[in-house]
C-alpha positions as CSV (number, residue, x, y, z in Angstrom):
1,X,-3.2,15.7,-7.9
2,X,-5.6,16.1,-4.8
3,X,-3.6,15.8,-1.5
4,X,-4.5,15.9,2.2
5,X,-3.6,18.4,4.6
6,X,-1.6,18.0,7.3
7,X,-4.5,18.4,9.7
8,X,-6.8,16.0,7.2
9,X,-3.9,13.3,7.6
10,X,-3.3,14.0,11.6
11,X,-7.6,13.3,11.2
12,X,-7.0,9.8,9.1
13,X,-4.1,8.5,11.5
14,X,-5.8,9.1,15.0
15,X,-9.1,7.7,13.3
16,X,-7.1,4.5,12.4
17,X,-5.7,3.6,15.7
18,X,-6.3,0.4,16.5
19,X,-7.4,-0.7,13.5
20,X,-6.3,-4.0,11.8
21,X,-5.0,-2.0,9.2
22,X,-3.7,0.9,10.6
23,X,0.0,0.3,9.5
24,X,-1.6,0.6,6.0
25,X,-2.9,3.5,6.9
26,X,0.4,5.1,8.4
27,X,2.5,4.0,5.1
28,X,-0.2,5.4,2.6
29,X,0.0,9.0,4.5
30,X,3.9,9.1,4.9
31,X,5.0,7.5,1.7
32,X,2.9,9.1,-1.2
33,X,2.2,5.3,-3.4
34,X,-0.4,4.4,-5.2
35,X,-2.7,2.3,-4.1
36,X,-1.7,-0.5,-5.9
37,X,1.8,0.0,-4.7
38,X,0.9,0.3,-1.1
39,X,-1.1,-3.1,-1.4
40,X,1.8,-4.9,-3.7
41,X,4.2,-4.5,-0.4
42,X,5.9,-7.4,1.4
43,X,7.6,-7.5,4.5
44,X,10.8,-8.4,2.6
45,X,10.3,-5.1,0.7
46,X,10.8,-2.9,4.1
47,X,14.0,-2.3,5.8
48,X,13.0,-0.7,9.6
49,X,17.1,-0.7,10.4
50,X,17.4,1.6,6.9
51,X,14.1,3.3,7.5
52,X,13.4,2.2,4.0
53,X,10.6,0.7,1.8
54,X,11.2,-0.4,-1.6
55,X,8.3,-0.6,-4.4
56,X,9.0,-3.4,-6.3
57,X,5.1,-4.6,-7.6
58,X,1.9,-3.4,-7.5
59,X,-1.5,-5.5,-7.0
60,X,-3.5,-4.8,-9.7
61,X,-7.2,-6.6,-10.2
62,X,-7.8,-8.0,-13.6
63,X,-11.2,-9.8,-15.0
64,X,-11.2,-13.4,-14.2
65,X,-11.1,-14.3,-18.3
66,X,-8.2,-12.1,-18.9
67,X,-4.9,-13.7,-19.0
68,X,-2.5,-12.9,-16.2
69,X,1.1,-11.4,-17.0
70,X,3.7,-14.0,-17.1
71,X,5.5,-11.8,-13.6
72,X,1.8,-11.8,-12.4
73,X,1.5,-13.5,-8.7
74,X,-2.1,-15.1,-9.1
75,X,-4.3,-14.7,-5.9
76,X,-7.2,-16.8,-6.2
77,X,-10.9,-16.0,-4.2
């Protein structure tokens, strides 16, 4: 697996202040999820007193004709 430096992270986080999705950002960098993971997250799925995030879910695409997993939360276009 291909990682970033420490400097190469320090880089992504100062480049992504500001942005709309800069908390994404910070939480991809510090936690080490998948992508799928990072996007699955809910608000519910944080605890700030705890300093804890659970993964419970992932969002994963999937072809429009393909049938959705019965635990599957459909997000339409």
């Amino acid at each position: 697996m291909r990682t970033l430096s420490w400097s190469a992270v320090h880089r992504l986080l100062d480049a992504a202040k500001g942005d709309r999705l800069e908390a994404l950002f910070v939480v991809a960098a510090t936690i080490g999820a998948r992508q799928g993971e990072i996007l699955g997250l809910r608000w519910s799925h944080v605890d700030l007193e705890a300093g804890t995030v659970q993964i419970a879910g992932a969002l994963q695409r999937i072809s429009k004709d393909a049938t959705p997993p019965k635990h599957a939360i459909v997000l339409s276009d």
